[in-house]
N, C-alpha and C positions, 0 to 999 in steps of 0.2 A: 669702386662704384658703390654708392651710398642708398639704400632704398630707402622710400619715399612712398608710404601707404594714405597717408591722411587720414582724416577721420571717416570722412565712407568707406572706404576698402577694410576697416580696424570694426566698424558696427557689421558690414557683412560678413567677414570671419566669423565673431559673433554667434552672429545667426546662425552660420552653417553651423559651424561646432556644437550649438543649441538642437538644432534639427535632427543632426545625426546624434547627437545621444538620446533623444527624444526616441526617434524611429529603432536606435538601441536595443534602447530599456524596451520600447515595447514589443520585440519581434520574440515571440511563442512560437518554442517547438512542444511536438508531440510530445508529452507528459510520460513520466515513465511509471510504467503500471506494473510492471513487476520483471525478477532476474529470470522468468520460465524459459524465453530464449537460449539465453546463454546454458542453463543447469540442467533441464528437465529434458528428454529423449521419449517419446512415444515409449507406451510399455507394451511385453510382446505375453503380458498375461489377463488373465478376464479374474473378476471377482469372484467367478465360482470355483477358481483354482486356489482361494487364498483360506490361508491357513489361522490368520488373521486380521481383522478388518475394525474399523472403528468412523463415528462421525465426531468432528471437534466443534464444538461450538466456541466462536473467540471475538470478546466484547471489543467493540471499536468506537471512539470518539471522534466525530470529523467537527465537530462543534462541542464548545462547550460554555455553561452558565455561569457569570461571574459573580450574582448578585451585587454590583455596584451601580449604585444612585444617581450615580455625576460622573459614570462611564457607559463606555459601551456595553452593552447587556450580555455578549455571547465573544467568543474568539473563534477562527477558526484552526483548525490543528493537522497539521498532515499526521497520515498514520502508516506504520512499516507492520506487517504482519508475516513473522519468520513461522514457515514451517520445517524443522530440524528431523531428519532420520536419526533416529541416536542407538540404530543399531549399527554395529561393526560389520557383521558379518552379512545381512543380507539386505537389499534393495528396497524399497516399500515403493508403492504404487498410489498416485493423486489420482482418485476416480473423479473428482469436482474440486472446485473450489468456487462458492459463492458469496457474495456480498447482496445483504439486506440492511432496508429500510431501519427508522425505529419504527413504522408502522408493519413492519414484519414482509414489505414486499420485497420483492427481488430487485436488484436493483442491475448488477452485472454480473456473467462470468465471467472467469480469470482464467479456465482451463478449455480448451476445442475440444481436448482429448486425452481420455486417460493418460498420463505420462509417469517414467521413473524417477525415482528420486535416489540415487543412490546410497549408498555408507557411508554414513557419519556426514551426508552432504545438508544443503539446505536451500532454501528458496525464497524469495519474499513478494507479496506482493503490497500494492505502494495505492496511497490515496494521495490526493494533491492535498494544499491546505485550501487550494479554492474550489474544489471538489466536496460542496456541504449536501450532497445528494442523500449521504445517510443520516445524518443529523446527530442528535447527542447519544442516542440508543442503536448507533446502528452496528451490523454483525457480520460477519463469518462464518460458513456452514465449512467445514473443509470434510471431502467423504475418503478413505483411507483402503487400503487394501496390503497383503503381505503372504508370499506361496510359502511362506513355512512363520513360526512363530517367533515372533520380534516385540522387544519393546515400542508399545505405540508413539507415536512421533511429536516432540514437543511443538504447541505452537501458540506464541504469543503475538500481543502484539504493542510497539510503541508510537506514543503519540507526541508531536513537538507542537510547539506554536508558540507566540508573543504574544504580548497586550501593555502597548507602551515599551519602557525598556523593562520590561520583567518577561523572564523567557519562562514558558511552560514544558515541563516534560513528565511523563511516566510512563506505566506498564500496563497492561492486564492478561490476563492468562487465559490460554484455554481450556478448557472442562467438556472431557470424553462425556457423548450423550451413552442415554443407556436404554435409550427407546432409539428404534431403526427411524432414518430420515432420510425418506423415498425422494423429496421435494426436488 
């Protein structure tokens, strides 16, 4: 037996096939904001017990300036920002982690509650690329904690994005404050 569609049943295929990639492409899930789930454990110490403690200040791009004429003026760029224990031996502790503005406001936390971060472990938390809530200046406060003395905990962060077919990527670091940051 031979099928026999014709041209209506071959234009509505078509369409559905159209529709349902359509509906697809545009079905959004929850965004993922960082691995604390998975890696982080509430910590069973308070900051008055730490031996040492530190605030990381760590520059973020969720936007950036392309200066061209006869393009678009700005990209947006998602941003990963690792924070690393990079001691062996002992645990350190995430009192906060916050994300600001480039007008310097608060924008969200990342943490409920003080959590561990283990040895030699690591954590990230994540910007979308359509997440320009912080703009070209926006930042990182991360506040740190440790019951005996440890290397403080590296934390950067990388930014991707495109603009046409030219892909963008880099880095930036973080920088131990040296004035206390109550905020």
């Amino acid at each position: 037996m031979r099928w026999r569609i014709g041209w209506q049943g071959a234009a509505a295929a078509i369409v559905a096939l159209g529709v349902g990639l359509f509906l697809g492409s545009n079905h959004r899930t929850e965004p993922v904001q960082s691995t604390v789930a998975e890696r982080l454990r509430p910590a069973d110490t308070t900051s008055s017990d730490s031996a040492a403690s530190g605030t990381i200040y760590v520059p973020v791009y969720s936007t950036l300036f392309l200066g061209l004429p006869n393009r678009a003026q700005t990209v947006n760029l998602a941003a990963t920002v690792s924070v690393r224990n990079v001691s062996a031996v002992h645990a350190i502790t995430l009192d906060w982690v916050r994300y600001y503005d480039s007008f310097g406001k608060h924008v969200r936390d990342y943490l409920n509650q003080p959590s561990a971060l283990p040895t030699l472990g690591s954590v990230e938390f994540v910007i979308q690329r359509s997440d320009v809530t912080g703009g070209a200046g926006a930042n990182f406060l991360i506040r740190w904690h440790a019951a005996a003395a440890v290397d403080e905990p590296l934390a950067e962060a990388i930014m991707l994005g495109q603009s046409g077919n030219a892909g963008i990527s880099f880095n930036s670091h973080g920088r131990t404050l040296t004035t206390a940051v109550e905020r």
